[in-house]
VEXZA-926974 format. One record per residue (C-alpha): residue number from 1; x, z negated, y. Coordinates in pm, whole numbers, plus 50000, padded with zeros to 5 digits. Layout:
N
[NUM; [X; Z; Y]] ...
REM end
This chain:
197
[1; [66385; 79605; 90556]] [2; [66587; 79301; 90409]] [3; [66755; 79239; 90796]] [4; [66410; 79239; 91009]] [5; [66213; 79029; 90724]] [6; [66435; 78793; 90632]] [7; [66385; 78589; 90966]] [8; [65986; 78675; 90938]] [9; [65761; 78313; 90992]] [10; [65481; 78434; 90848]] [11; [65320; 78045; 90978]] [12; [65182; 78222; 91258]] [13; [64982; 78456; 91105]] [14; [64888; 78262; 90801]] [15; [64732; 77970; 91074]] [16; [64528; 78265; 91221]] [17; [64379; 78394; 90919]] [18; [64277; 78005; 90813]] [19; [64093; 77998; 91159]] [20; [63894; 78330; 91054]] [21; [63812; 78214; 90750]] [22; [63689; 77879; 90946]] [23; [63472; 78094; 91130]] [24; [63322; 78253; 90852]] [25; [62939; 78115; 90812]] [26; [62747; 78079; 90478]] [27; [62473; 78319; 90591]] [28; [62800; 78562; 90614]] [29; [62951; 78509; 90252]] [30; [62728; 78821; 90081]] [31; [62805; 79084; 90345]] [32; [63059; 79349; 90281]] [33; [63388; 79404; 90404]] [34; [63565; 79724; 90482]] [35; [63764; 79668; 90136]] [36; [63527; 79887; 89914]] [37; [63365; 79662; 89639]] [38; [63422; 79343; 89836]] [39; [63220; 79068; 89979]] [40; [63306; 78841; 90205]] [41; [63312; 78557; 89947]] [42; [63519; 78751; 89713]] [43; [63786; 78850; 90010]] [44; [63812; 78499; 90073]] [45; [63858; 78436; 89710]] [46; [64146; 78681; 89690]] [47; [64317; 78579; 90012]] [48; [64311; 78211; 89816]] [49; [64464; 78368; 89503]] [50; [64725; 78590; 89688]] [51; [64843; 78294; 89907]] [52; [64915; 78154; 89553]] [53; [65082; 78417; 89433]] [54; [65277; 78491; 89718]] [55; [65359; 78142; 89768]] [56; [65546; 78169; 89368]] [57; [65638; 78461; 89427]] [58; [65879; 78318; 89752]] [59; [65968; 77980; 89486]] [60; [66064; 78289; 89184]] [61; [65834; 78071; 89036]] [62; [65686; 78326; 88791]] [63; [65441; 78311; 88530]] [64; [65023; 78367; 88556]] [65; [64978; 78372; 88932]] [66; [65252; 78644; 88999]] [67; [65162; 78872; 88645]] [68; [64774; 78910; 88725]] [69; [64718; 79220; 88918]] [70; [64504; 79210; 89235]] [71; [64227; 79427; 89166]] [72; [64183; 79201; 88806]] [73; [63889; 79059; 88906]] [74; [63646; 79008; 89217]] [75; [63710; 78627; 89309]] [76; [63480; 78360; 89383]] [77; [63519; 78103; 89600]] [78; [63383; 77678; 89554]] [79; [63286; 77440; 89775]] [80; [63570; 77321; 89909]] [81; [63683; 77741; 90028]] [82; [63790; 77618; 90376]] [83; [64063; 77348; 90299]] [84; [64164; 77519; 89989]] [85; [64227; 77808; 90141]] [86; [64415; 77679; 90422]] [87; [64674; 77441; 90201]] [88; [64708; 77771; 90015]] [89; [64790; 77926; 90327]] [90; [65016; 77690; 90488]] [91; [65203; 77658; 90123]] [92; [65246; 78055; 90123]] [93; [65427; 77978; 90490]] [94; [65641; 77719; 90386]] [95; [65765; 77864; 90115]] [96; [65870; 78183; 90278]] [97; [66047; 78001; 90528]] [98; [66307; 77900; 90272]] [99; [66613; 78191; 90306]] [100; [66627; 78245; 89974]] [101; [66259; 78370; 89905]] [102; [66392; 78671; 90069]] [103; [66718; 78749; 89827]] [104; [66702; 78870; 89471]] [105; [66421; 79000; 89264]] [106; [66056; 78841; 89200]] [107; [65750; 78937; 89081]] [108; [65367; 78942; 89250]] [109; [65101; 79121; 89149]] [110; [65274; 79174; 88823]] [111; [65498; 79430; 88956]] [112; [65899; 79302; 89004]] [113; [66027; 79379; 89338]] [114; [66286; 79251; 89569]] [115; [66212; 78891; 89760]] [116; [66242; 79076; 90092]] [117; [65976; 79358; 90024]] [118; [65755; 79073; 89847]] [119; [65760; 78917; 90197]] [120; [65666; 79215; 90330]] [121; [65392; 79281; 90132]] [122; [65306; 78930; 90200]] [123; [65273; 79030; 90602]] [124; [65061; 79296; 90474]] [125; [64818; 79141; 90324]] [126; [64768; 78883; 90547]] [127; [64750; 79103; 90828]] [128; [64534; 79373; 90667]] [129; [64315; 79145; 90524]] [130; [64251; 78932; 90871]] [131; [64193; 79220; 91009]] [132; [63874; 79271; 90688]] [133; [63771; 78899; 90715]] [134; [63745; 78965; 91105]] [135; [63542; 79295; 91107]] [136; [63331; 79178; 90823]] [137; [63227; 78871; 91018]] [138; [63217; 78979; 91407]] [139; [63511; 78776; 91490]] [140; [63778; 78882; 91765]] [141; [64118; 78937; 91616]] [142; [64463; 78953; 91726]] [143; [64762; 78927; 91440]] [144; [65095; 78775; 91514]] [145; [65298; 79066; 91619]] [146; [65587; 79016; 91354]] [147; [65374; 78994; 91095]] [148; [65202; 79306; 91206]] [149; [65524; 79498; 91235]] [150; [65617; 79400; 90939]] [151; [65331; 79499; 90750]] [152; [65360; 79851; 90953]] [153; [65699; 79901; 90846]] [154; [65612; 79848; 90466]] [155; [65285; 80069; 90515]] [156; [65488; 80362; 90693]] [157; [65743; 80338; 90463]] [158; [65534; 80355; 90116]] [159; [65352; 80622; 90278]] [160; [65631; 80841; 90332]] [161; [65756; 80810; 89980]] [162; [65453; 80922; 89830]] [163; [65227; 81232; 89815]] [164; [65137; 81381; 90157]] [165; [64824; 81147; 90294]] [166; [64872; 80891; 90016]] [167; [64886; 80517; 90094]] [168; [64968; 80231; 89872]] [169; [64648; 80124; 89850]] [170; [64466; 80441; 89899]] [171; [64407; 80762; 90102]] [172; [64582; 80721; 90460]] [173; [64306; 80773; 90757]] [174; [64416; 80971; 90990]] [175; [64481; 80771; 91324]] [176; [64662; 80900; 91685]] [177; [65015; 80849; 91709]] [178; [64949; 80675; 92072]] [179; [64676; 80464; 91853]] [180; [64762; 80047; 91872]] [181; [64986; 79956; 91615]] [182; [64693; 79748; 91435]] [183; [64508; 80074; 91426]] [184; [64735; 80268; 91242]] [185; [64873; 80016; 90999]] [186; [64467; 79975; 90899]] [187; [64470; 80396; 90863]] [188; [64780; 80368; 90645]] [189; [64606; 80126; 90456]] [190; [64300; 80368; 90380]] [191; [64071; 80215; 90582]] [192; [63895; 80322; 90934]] [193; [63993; 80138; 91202]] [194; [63602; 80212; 91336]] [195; [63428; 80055; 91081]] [196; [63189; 79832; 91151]] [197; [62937; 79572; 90982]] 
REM end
């Protein structure tokens, strides 16, 4: 994993996940996502906190934003959810572009792990979680294809170390093999790659 991530820009995605979250109207804040439990104001307010994490995470800067665990609490988002967001964003980017986020050990979601499968669990999220914002609000979606492969790669690969039909983040659902790759790395994150608002 360490030789395809290390080169990873995640930039590209992060600047298309700040233009879905652009798109996403007030009238749209209180709807659900496919992430069980989760409005759209609350996946906005994770994908702020995340960016921050991740972003530390990349700098080994470690302390409260890489020790609180994701599911901790259901975020809310302020006022000013649109430019935060995005300097969150473009910080997370930055800060993976420096070689050495991707070497040694760090710490998000306060689990340690290696810097390069950090990154790639940065890539996931990102792309999983454009894919939520996009389906929760109608919007067309299309993630950066590296970031997307990596965040298939990490996906496959948890999968196949645990139980049969067990994802990282829940149940894998079933998808065709000739499916597109977005398709199945949403089934390998337990969610359907049909659902709709």
């Amino acid at each position: 994993m360490t030789d395809t991530t290390s080169t990873l820009d995640l930039g590209p995605q992060t600047l298309i996940l700040a233009r879905l979250a652009e798109g996403v109207r007030d009238e749209q804040l209180a709807d659900g996502t496919p992430c069980p439990g989760c409005a759209v104001r609350n996946m906005l307010g994770h994908l702020t906190g995340l960016a921050v994490a991740f972003r530390d995470a990349a700098r080994k800067d470690l302390g409260p934003t890489t020790d609180t665990p994701p599911d901790a609490a259901a975020p809310e988002i302020g006022p000013g959810r649109r430019e935060e967001l995005a300097k969150a964003l473009d910080a997370l980017a930055d800060a993976w572009r420096d070689p050495a986020a991707w070497t040694g050990m760090t710490r998000a979601g306060g689990v340690d792990l290696p810097g390069a499968v950090a990154g790639a669990v940065a890539a996931d999220e990102l792309v999983i979680h454009g894919w939520d914002l996009a389906r929760a609000t109608g919007q067309e979606y299309t993630p950066d294809p590296a970031a997307l492969s990596a965040a298939y790669g990490f996906l496959a690969a948890a999968a196949a170390q645990g139980e049969p039909g067990s994802g990282v983040f829940g149940p894998v659902v079933p998808v065709p093999d000739d499916a597109p790759l977005l398709d199945r790395a949403v089934g390998l994150s337990g969610r359907d790659p049909a659902w709709t608002r």
